[in-house]
ChimeraX commands (.cxc) that place a marker at each C-alpha (Angstrom):
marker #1 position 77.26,83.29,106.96 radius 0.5
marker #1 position 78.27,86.70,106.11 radius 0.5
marker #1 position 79.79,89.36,108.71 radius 0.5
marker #1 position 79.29,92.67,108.48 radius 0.5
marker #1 position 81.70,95.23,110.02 radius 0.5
marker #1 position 80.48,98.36,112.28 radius 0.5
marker #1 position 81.32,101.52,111.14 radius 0.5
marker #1 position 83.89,101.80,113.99 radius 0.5
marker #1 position 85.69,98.40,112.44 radius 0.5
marker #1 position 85.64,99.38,108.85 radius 0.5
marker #1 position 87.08,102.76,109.90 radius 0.5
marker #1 position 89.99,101.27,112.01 radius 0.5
marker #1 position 90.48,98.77,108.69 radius 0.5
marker #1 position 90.67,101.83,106.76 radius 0.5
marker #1 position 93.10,103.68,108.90 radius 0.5
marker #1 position 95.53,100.32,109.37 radius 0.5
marker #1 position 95.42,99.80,105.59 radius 0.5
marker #1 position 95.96,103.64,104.28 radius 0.5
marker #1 position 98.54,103.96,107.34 radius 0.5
marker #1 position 100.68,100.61,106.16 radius 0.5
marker #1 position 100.55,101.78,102.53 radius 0.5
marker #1 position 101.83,105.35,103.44 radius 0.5
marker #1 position 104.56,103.54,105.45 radius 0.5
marker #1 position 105.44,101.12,102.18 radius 0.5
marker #1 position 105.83,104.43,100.44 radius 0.5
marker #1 position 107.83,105.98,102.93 radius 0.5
marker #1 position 110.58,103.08,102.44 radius 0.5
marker #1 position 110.26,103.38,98.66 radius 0.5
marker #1 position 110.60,107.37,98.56 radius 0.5
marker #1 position 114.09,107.16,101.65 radius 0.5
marker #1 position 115.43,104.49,99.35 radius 0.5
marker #1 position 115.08,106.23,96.33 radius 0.5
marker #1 position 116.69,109.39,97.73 radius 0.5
marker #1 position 118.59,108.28,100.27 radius 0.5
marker #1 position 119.25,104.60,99.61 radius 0.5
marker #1 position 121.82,103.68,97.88 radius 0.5
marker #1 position 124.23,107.07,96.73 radius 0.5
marker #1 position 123.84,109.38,98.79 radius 0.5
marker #1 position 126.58,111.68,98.12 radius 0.5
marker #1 position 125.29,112.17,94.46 radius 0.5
marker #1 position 122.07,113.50,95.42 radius 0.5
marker #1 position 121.31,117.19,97.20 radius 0.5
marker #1 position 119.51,116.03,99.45 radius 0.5
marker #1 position 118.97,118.38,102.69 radius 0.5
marker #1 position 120.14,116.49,105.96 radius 0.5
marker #1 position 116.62,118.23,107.63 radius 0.5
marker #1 position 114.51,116.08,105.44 radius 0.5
marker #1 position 116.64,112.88,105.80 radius 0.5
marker #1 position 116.04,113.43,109.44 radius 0.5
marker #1 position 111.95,114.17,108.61 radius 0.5
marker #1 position 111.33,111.07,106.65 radius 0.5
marker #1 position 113.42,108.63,109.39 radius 0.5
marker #1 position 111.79,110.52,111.89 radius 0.5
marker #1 position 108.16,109.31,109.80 radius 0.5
marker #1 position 109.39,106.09,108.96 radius 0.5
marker #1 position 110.09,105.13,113.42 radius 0.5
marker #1 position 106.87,106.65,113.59 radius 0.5
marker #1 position 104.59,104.33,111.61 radius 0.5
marker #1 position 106.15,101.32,112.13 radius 0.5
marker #1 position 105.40,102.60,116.14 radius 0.5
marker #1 position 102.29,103.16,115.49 radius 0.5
marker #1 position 102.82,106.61,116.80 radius 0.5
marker #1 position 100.69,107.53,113.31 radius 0.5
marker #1 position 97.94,110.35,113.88 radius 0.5
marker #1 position 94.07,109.56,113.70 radius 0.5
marker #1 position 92.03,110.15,110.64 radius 0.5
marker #1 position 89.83,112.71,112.61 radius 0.5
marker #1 position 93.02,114.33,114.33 radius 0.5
marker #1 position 94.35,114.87,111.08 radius 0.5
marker #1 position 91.25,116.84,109.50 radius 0.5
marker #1 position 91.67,118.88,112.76 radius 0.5
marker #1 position 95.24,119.51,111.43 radius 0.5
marker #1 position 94.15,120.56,108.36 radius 0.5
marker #1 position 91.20,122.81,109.57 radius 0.5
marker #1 position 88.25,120.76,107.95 radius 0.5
marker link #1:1,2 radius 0.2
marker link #1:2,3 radius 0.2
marker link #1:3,4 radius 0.2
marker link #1:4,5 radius 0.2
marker link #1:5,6 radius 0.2
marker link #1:6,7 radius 0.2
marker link #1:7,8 radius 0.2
marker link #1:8,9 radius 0.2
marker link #1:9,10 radius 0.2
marker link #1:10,11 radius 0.2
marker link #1:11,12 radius 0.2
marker link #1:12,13 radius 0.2
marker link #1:13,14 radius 0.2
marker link #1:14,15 radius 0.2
marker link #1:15,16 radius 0.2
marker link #1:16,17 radius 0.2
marker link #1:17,18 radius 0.2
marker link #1:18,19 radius 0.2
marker link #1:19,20 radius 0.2
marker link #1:20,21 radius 0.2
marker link #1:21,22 radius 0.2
marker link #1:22,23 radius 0.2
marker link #1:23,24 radius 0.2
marker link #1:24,25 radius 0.2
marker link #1:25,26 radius 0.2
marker link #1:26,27 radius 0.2
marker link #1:27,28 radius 0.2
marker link #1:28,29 radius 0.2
marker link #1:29,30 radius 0.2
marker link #1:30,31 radius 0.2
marker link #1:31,32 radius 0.2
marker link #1:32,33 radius 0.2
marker link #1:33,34 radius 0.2
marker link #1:34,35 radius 0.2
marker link #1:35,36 radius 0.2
marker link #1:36,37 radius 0.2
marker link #1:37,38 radius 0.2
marker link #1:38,39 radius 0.2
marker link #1:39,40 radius 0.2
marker link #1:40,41 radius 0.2
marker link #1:41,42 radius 0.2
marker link #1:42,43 radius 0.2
marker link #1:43,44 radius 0.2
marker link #1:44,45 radius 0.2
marker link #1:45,46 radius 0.2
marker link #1:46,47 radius 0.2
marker link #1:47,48 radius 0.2
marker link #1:48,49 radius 0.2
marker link #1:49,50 radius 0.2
marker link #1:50,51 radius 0.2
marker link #1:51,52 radius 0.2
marker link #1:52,53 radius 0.2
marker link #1:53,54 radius 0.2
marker link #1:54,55 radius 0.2
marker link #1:55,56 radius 0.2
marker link #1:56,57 radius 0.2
marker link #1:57,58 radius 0.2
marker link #1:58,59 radius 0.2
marker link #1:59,60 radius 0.2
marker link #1:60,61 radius 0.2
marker link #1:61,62 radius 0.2
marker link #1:62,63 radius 0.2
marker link #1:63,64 radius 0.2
marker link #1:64,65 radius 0.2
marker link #1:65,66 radius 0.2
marker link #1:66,67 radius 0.2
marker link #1:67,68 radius 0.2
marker link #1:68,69 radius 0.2
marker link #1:69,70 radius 0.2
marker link #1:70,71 radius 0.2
marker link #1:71,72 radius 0.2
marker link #1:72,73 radius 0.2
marker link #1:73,74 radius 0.2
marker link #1:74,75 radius 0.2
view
């Protein structure tokens, strides 16, 4: 038998999987600019800060909603 998920489930599936992928990226982009020599690249110590900051905040789950975010946006 076959379950179907509500439109509340598939949208909290959605959210969880685009909000794990943005944090894989997230690791990917700080290691690539930050990883390994950082004295070679000129990188600002603002945005270092930003995309820690980002990182601590989706492996918290302190990540903003889906709706919240079109709010941001204005749409």
């Amino acid at each position: 038998m076959q379950e179907t998920l509500s439109k509340q489930e598939l949208r909290e599936l959605v959210e969880h999987t685009i909000d794990r992928r943005m944090e894989v990226w997230l690791v990917q982009l700080t290691d690539a600019l930050i990883g390994t020599s950082e004295e070679d690249l000129p990188l600002q110590p603002e945005f270092a800060a930003s995309l820690r900051r980002s990182l601590e905040q989706a492996r918290s789950g302190k990540g903003v909603s889906l709706d919240a975010f079109r709010e941001q946006l204005g749409r």
